[in-house]
C-alpha positions, 0 to 999 in steps of 0.5 A, a space after each residue: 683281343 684282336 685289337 690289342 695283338 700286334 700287328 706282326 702277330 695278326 698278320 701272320 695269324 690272319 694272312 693271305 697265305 691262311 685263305 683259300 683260294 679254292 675248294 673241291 667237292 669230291 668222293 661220294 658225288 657225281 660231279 666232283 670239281 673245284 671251285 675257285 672263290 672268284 668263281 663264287 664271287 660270279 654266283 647267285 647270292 644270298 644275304 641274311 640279315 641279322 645273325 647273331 654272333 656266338 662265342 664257342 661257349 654260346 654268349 652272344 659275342 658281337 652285334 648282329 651282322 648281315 651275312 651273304 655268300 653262295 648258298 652250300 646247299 646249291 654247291 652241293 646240288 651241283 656236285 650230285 651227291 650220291 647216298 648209298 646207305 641211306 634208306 631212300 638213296 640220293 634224295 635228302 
């Protein structure tokens, strides 16, 4: 489908004003903060080889890929994220 839209229309669906630049971790943590896609860039990376791709009905879309970015897990351990209605609070 991608490739047969017009370029006028997949440029304005597919943007640079549709990326963000930053996101921001807050409300239940200590450390709430932003962090801009150039500071991620800077971070400890990790790829995963292999991921297949699914269609949002569960086929098998493409050839796997290799993927590799930040790790959510650490972002999020950095932000320390407080549970208060959890049986065992602020340890997952």
């Amino acid at each position: 489908m991608m490739k047969n839209m017009p370029v006028t229309v997949r440029s304005r669906l597919y943007g640079s004003e549709y990326v963000s630049r930053e996101f921001t971790v807050e409300g239940c943590v200590a450390n709430p903060r932003a962090f801009t896609a150039a500071e991620l860039r800077l971070r400890s990376q990790i790829t995963i080889e292999e991921v297949p791709l699914l269609c949002s009905s569960g086929k098998v879309k493409d050839q796997n890929r290799s993927l590799s970015g930040v790790l959510l897990r650490d972002i999020l351990d950095e932000a320390d994220i407080r549970i208060e209605a959890h049986e065992d609070p602020n340890h997952l």
